[in-house]
N, C-alpha and C positions, 0 to 999 in steps of 0.2 A: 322476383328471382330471375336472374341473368345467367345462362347457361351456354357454352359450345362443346358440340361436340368433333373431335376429326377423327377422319378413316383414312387410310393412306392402301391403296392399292397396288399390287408391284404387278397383276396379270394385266396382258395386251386386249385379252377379251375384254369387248365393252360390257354385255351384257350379266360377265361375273360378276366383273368387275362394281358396277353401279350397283347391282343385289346386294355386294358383299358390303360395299360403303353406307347406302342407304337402311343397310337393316342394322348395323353397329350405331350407326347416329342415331335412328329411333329408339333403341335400345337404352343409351347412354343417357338420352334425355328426359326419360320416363313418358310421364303424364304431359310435360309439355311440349305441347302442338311446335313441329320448326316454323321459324319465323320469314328464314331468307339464309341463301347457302352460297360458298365459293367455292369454284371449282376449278383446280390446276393441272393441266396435263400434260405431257413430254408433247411436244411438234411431232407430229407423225401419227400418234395415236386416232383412234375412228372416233374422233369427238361429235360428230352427229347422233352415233347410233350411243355412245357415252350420254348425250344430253335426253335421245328420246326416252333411257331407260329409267334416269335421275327425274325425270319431269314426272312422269308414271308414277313413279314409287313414294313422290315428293309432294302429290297434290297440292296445290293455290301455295307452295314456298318456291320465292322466285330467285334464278340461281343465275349469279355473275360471275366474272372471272375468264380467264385467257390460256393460250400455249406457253409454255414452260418451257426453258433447256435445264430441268430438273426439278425436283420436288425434295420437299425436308418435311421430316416429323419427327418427334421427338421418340416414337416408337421404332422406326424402319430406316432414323439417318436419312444421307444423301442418294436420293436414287435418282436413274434415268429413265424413261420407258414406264412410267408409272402417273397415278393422278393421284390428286389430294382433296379431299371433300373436307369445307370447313362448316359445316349448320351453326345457327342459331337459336337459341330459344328465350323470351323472355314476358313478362308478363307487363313488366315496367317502361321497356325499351323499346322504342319501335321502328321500325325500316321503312325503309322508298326505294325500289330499286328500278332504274330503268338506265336509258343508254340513250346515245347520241350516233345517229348513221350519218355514214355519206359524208364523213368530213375529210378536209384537204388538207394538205401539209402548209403551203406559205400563204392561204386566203384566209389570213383572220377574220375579213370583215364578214366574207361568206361563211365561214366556221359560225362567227357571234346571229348571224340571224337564221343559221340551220339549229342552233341551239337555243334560242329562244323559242325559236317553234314549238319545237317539239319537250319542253318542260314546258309550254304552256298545253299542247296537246296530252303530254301524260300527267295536270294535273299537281307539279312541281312546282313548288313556292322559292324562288331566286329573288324575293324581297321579303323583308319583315312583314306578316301581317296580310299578306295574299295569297293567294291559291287554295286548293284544299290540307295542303301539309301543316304539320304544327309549327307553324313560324320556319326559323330557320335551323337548319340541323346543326349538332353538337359535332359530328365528325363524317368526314366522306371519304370512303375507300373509290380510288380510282383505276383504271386499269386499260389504257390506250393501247393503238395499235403502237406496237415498238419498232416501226420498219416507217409506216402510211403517213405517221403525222409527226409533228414537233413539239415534244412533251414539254419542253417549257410553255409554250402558246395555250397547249389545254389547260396546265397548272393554273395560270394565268385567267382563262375562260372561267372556270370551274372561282377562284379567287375574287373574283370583279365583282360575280352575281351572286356569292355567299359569302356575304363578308361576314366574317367574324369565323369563318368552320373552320377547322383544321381539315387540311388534305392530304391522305396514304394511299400507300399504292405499288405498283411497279408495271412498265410496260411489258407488255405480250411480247413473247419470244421465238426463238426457233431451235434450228440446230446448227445457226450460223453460217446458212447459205447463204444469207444476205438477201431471202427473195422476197418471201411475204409470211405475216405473223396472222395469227386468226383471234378474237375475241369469240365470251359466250354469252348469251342472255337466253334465259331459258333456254330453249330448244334449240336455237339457232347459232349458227356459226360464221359471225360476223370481219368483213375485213374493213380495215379505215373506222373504225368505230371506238366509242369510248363506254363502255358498260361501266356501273357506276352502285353507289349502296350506299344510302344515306342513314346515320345514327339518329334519333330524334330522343331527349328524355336523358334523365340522372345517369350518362354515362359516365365513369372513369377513367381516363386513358394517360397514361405516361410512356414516354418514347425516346429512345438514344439514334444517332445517327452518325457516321462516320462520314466527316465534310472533309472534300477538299486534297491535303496532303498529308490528310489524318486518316486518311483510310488504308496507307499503306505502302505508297509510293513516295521515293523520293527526287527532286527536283535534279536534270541534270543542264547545267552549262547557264546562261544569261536569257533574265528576261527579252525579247525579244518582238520588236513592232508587225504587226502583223494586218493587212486590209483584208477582210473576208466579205463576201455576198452571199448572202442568204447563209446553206450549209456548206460552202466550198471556201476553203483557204486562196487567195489569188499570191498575195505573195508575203515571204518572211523576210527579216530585216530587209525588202528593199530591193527582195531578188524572187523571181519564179518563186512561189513554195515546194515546188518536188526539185528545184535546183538546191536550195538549200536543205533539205534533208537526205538529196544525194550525196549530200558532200558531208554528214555524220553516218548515214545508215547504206547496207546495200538492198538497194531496190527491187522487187524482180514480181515480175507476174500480175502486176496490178493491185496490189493488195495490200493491205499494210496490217500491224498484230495490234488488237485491244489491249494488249498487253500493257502497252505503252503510250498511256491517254494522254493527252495533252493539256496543259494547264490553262486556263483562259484565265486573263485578268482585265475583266471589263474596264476597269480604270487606270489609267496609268499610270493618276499617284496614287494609287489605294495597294495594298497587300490583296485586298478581298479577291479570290477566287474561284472556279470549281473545274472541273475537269470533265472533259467531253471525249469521246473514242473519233479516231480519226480511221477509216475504213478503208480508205481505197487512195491512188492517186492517177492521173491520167497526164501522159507526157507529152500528149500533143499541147494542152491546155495550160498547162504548170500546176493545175488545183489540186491541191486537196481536200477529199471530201469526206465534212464530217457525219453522225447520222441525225446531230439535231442544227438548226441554227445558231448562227455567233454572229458575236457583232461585229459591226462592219469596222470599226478604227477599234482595236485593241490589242495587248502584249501576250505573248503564249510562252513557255516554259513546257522542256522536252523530261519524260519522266523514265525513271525505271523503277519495275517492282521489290519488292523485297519482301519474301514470302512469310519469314520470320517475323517483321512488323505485320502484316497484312492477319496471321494467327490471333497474336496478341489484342491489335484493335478489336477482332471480331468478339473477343472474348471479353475484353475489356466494355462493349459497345453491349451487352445484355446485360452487365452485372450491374453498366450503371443505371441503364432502364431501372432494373429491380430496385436499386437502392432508390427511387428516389417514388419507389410505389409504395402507400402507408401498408406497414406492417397490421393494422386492426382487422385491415380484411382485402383478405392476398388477388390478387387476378384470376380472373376467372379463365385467360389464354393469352399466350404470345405470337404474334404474328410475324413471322423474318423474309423481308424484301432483299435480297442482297443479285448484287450483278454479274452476270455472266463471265464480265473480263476477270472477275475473282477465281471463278472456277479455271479460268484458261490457266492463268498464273499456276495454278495449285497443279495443273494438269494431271496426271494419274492420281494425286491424293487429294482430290478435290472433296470428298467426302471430308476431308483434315479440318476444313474450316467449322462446319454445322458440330461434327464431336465435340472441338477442344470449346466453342462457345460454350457450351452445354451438358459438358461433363460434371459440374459441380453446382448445377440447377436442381430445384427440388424434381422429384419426378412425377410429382404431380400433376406438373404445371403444363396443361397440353403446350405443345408449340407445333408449327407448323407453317410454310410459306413456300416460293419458288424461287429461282434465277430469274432474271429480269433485266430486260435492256435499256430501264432505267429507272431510278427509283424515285419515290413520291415523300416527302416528309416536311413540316418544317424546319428552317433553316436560322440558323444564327442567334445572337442572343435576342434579336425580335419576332424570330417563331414566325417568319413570314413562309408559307407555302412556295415549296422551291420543287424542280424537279435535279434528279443529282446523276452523277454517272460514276462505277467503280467503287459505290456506296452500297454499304451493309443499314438498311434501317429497321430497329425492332423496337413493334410497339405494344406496349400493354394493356388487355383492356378489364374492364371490371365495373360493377356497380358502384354508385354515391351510397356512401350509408347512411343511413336515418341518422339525424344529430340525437338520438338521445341510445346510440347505442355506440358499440367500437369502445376508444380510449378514454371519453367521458363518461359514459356512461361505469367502465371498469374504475375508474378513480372513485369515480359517486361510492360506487360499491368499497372498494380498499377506505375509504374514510372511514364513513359509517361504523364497518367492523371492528376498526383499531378505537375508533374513538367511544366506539361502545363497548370495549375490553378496558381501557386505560382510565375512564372515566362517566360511570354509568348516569350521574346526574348531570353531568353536560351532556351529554348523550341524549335525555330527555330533554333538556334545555331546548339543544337543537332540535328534536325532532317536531318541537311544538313552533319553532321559529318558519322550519320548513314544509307546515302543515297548518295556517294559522284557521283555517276555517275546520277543523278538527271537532271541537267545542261548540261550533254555530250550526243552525237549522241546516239539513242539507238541500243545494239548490235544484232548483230544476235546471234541465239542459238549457234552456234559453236563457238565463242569468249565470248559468258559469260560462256559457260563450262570452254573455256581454262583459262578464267581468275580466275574463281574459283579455277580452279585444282591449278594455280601457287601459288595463294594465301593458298592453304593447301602446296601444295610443300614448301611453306618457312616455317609452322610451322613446317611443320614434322621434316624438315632438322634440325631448331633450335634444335628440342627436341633431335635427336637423336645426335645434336652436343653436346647439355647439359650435355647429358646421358657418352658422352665419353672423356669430358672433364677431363687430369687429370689421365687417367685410363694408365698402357702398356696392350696393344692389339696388339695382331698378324697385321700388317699392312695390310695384306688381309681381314680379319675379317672386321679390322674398316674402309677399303673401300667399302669393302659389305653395310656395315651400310648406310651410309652416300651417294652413290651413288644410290644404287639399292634399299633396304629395307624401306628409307625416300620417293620414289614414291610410294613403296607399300600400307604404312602408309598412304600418301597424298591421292591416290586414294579412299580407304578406309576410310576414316574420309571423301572426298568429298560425297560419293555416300550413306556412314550410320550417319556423324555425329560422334563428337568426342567419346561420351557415348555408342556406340551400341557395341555389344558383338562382330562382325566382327573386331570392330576397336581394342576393348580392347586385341582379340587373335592375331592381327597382333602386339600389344604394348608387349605381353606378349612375344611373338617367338622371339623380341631382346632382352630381358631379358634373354631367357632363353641361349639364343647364346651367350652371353656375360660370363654365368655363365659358360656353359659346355667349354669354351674354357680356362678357368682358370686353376689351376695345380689342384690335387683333390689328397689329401695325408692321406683320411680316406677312408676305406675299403665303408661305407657306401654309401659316396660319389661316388666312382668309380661306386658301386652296381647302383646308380643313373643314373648315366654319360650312363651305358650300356641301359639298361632299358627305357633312355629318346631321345635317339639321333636318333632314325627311327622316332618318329612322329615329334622330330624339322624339322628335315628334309625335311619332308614331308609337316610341313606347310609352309617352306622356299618354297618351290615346289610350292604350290600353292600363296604364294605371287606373285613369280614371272611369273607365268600363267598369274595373273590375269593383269598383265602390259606387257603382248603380248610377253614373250622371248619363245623363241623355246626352244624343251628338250635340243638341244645340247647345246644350251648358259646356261640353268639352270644348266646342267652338268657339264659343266664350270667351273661354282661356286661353284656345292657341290664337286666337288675334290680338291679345293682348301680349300673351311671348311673344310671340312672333315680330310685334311691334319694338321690343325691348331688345331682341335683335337686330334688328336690321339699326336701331340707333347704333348700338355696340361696334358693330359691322363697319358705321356710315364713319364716326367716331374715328376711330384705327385707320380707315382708309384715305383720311385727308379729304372728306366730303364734307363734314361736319367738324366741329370739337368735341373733344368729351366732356357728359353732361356733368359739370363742377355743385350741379345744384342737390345732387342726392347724398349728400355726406354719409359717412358712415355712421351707421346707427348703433348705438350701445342696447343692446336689449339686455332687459330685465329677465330676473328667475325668470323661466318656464310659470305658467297661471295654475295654480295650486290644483284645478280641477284634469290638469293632466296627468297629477302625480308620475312626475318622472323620474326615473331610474337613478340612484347616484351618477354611476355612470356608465354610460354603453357597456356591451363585450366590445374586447379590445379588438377583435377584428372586424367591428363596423364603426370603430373611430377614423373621421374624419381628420384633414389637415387642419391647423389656423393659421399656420406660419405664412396667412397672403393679404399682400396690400388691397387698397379698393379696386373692387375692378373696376370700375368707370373713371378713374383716377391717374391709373399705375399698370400696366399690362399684366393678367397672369400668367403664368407659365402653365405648361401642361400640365393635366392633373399630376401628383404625384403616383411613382412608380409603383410605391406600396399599393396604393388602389387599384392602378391598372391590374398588375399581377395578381392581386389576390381576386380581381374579376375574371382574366383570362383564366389562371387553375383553374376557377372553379367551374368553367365550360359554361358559364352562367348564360340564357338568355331567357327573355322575356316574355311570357304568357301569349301563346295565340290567341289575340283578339281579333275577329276580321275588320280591317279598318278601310273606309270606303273614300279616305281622304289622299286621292289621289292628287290632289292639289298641293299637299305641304309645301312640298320644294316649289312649286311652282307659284304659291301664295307671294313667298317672298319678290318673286321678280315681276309679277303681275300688279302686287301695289305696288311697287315702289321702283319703277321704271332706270332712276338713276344707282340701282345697284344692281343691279343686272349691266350697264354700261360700265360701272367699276370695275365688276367681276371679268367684264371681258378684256378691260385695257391691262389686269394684272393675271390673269391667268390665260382666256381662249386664248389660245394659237389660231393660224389659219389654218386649215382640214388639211395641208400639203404643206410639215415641216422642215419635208427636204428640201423647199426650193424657199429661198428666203424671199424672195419678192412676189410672189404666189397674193394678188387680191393687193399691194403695195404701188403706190406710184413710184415707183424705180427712178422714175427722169429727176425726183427730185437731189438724188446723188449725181449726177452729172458734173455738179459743176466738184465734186469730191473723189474724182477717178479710186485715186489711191484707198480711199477708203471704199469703195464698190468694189474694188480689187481685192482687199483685205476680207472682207465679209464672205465674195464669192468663193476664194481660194480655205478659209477657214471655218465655214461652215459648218457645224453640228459640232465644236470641239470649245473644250473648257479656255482654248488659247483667246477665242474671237471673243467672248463673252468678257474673259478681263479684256480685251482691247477696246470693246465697245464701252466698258464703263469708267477704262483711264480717259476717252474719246470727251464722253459727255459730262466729266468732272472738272472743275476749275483746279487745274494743278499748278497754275503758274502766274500765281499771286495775284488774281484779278486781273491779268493780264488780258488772260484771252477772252476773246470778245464772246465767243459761241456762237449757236448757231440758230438760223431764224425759227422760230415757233412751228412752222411745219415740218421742217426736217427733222428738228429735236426729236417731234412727236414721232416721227416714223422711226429714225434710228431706237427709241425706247421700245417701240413696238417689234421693232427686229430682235432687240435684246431679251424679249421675252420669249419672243416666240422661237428664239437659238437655246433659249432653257427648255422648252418644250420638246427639241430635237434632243438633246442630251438627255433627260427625263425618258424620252421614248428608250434610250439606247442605254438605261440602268444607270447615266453617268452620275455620280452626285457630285455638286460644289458647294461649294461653303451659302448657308440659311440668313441669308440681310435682302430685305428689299431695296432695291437702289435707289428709287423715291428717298426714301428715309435716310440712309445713308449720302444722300448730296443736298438735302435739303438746307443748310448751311453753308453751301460753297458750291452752287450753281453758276456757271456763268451769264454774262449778262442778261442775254436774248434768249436764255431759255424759258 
């Protein structure tokens, strides 16, 4: 059972106030114990003596959450001056809550090791498979300083070390003094900090968000080139930045309105991108200064609101949430992030927005959330964790249902009934069809396990025969499968059912094994291969836990995958060839003793439509897979896994791909300076192109110059250049994608290896 309950308080007194929120939320929640609580308040309010009275009344539920420029409930509307109490209770679901002190606004590096600290000090698993947490969490509610830090850089933090979670949220607020915002954690009242609540277990969650110039703004006048450092604009097209917004707006006081955010577009052939507030300007300097970071070379776009759009989205931006929540079994509460500069806009009817979203919502349905000075959601159609600004985001949460209840289980029932009305002898027919041990001895519990389990052992086996039909695969690999990996599967679909996110992560770990073992002949690709083979690994690890093998026997196995990749790896990379001697194998029926299924359910049907992998490169798994493993929040069983080595297995045998890996991926540790750890003298005798590289640095222009530079374009003419310069100009090339990569840029996906392998010039 997955429960919330919320209190919305409109008194200043702290300690009615807490009474009156804490004893509605125990009330509401019955018999079950709170889990973990959010708590929102107006800036200004006595949030110390707020949190000592919530902590008292709230015994071992540990409560996160920030300052508000207002609260929403679905009971009390938009208010100011008031808090919002969000509890939890569940018996299924489980939380982690802690926070992150003492962090800085532009010191990533020191941010990344004040944060490993202390999730290893509280006990916080930031890898598959370590710490005392169960694996990695399903979803994390964040909640930064909104004034002290750079909410993209957390988003980011919090993204690197939980791969796979989704991340909501919105930053701590004020009342738009601009001075300083407070966080809370338990009892304390923290500044520069990031409090935090991690989901662990069968959650639910669907979520809308309003990107960009969808939230209600629209664009005025020409995109426009812009150099920024860190959070400050230096100049627009070309000129001071407060020079040219002198000359559209009148300036005065130092200040400028949120009103009117500004469009950033990291790329500047790309449409993509999102909108930042610009706060203040200073005329001795020419800067303008925004409140998070921008990137340094990028095009801006000047906005105006329109209140009218800004209604509608808001409105538009919950219903699509709802709709795309299964009607079997509705949310248990909605959560609404929306931004400050919304409420500016709306100014005296800023209440206008939370009504008209929510006037035609059931009223069941608690809701409840704050203004925020920036919001936390997935972003775009890859659902990659973004931080947003002048964005409404509302997310939905709710329990997984048991698969044998909700809309299958109601069909089961609608058959049955009709079909025992319309026809009573088929009726019996079937019911002996769907009951055949009916007429036989009844078993004991340990033979209807066993017979269960065989009867998943043959679907699994089918599927993963299915899955390998047709394909060349390393011959160990597709023993692995088919021997070991199909009990994994069996067991797993026994003990959750085919649909449960346990099953879909063990469905997902052959996929992804099937992939990483293919040849990989884009730089991107390999970038992937490195990046993803310590948590396959690791879930192979705990597949095979979970079917009783000893580390040694699991060991076994991963030195013999492990082996199967790094050929795949070597293959792809121009180290090796790929191995022509594994052909693809035609397998026979499934072995009669697995009795296997006709055919799968159709949502753990595999692709076939793929050439050999050792052969023919594959392509990413298909999308149908990926998405129906993302929906499903799917991950994989906490096993504590003691193989710190995985990633590191690979580069310790096998010396010469660790030195591939770095010629096509490592940059040197200093991307902004291209000669950084390079012998430089060896461009001496190429001024012009030393000129070139220095002057175009970090920009998509020098990267095609570099590879019209090192390409034979003129008919064998040109001679090229000698074998060490070559080598350094390629290593510049990579490491100027490194700089663009750092800076969001994207360019077009080909390794330049591969692409001039045909039409090198001579001396290369």
């Amino acid at each position: 059972m997955f429960k919330i309950s919320i209190s919305h308080s409109l008194t200043s007194d702290a300690k009615v106030a807490a009474t009156a929120m804490a004893t509605r939320a125990l009330r509401e929640l019955g018999i079950g114990a709170p889990t973990a609580a959010l708590l929102f308040s107006t800036f200004g309010n006595d949030h110390a003596r707020l949190l000592k009275e919530l902590v008292q009344l709230l015994p071992g539920c540990p409560i996160v959450g920030g300052s508000s420029n207002g609260e929403v409930s679905l009971e009390q509307g938009y208010r100011v001056g008031s808090s919002v109490l969000i509890v939890f209770a569940s018996d299924t679901i489980t939380f982690r809550a802690g926070v992150l002190r003492d962090l800085t606004f532009d010191n990533e590096a020191q941010n990344l090791e004040m944060a490993l600290q202390q999730w290893r000090a509280q006990g916080v698993a930031y890898q598959p498979g370590s710490g005392k947490s169960p694996g990695l969490p399903v979803l994390g509610l964040l909640f930064p300083d909104g004034l002290g830090l750079d909410g993209a850089s957390i988003v980011g933090l919090f993204s690197d070390h939980f791969v796979g979670t989704r991340f909501f949220g919105g930053a701590s607020a004020e009342n738009f003094t601009l001075t300083q915002t407070v966080q809370f954690f338990n009892n304390e009242v923290l500044h520069n900090a990031v409090p935090y609540l991690l989901f662990y277990g069968p959650l639910r969650c669907h979520w809308a968000v309003t990107e960009g110039l969808g939230s209600g703004w629209h664009a005025v006048g020409d995109r426009m080139d812009a150099q920024c450092n860190g959070n400050f604009i230096q100049t627009i097209a070309q000129k001071p930045a407060v020079e040219y917004l002198a000359s559209r707006y009148r300036l005065q006081g130092g200040q400028l309105s949120v009103c009117h955010p500004f469009v950033i577009y990291p790329n500047r052939d790309s449409n993509e991108h999102y909108l930042r507030d610009v706060i203040r300007y200073c005329e001795e300097t020419g800067q303008l200064e925004s409140v998070q970071s921008l990137p340094t070379d990028c095009q801006i776009q000047l906005t105006q609101p329109d209140v009218t759009d800004i209604l509608a989205v808001s409105k538009k931006n919950i219903h699509e949430a709802l709709a795309h929540f299964p009607r079997t079994k509705p949310p248990v509460a909605a959560l609404w992030f929306s931004c400050v500069s919304r409420a500016l806009v709306l100014e005296n009817n800023a209440a206008d927005e939370f009504k008209t979203a929510t006037e035609t919502i059931p009223s069941c349905l608690p809701v409840a959330g704050f203004y925020t000075y920036g919001e936390i959601a997935p972003s775009g159609l890859l659902g990659q964790n973004a931080y947003h600004g002048s964005t409404l985001v509302t997310l939905l949460l709710g329990e997984e249902p048991v698969t044998d209840t909700g809309i299958f289980n109601q069909h089961h029932q609608f058959s049955a009934s009709h079909l025992a009305l319309d026809n009573p002898a088929l009726a019996v027919s079937q019911a002996k069809i769907q009951n055949p041990q009916r007429d036989q001895p009844v078993q004991s519990p340990p033979e209807i396990l066993h017979s269960t389990f065989q009867k998943m052992q043959g679907q699994a086996y089918a599927l993963i025969h299915d899955m390998l039909q047709g394909l060349s695969v390393h011959g160990e690999v597709r023993d692995f499968l088919l021997s070991i990996w199909s009990n994994v599967l069996a067991l797993t679909m026994m003990h959750y059912g085919p649909h449960h996110a346990n099953t879909l992560a063990m469905q997902k770990a052959a996929n992804e094994l099937l992939w990483i073992s293919g040849a990989k002949t884009t730089r991107r690709k390999r970038f992937r291969v490195i990046n993803d083979v310590k948590l396959l690994l690791q879930q192979l690890r705990a597949g095979m836990t979970l079917i009783g093998l000893s580390i040694e026997q699991q060991q076994s196995y991963i030195d013999v995958i492990s082996t199967s990749m790094v050929d795949a790896f070597l293959s792809g990379s121009g180290n090796s060839k790929p191995d022509k001697s594994i052909p693809p194998q035609t397998l026979g029926k499934p072995a009669e003793s697995h009795n296997p299924s006709p055919s799968p359910s159709p949502s753990l049907v595999l692709h076939h439509d793929v050439k050999g992998l050792n052969v023919t490169e594959m392509d990413d798994p298909p999308d149908s897979v990926w998405r129906m493993f993302d929906e499903s929040n799917a991950h994989p069983p906490d096993i504590h896994d003691r193989s710190e080595e995985l990633r590191e297995h690979l580069f310790d045998t096998y010396p010469q791909l660790t030195e591939k890996f770095d010629e096509t991926h490592d940059a040197p540790s200093d991307v902004n300076d291209p000669f950084k750890k390079f012998p430089e003298h060896l461009l001496d005798k190429y001024p012009q192109i030393k000129e070139n590289i220095v002057r175009h640095w970090g920009t998509v222009k020098l990267e095609k110059y570099l590879s019209l530079i090192l390409e034979n374009n003129r008919d064998q003419v040109r001679s090229g250049f000698s074998l060490d310069v070559a080598d350094f100009l390629l290593k510049l090339y990579y490491k100027n994608i490194a700089c663009l990569e750092s800076k969001n840029i994207r360019i077009d996906d080909y390794d330049l290896i591969t692409k001039l392998k045909w039409q090198l010039p001579k001396n290369f």
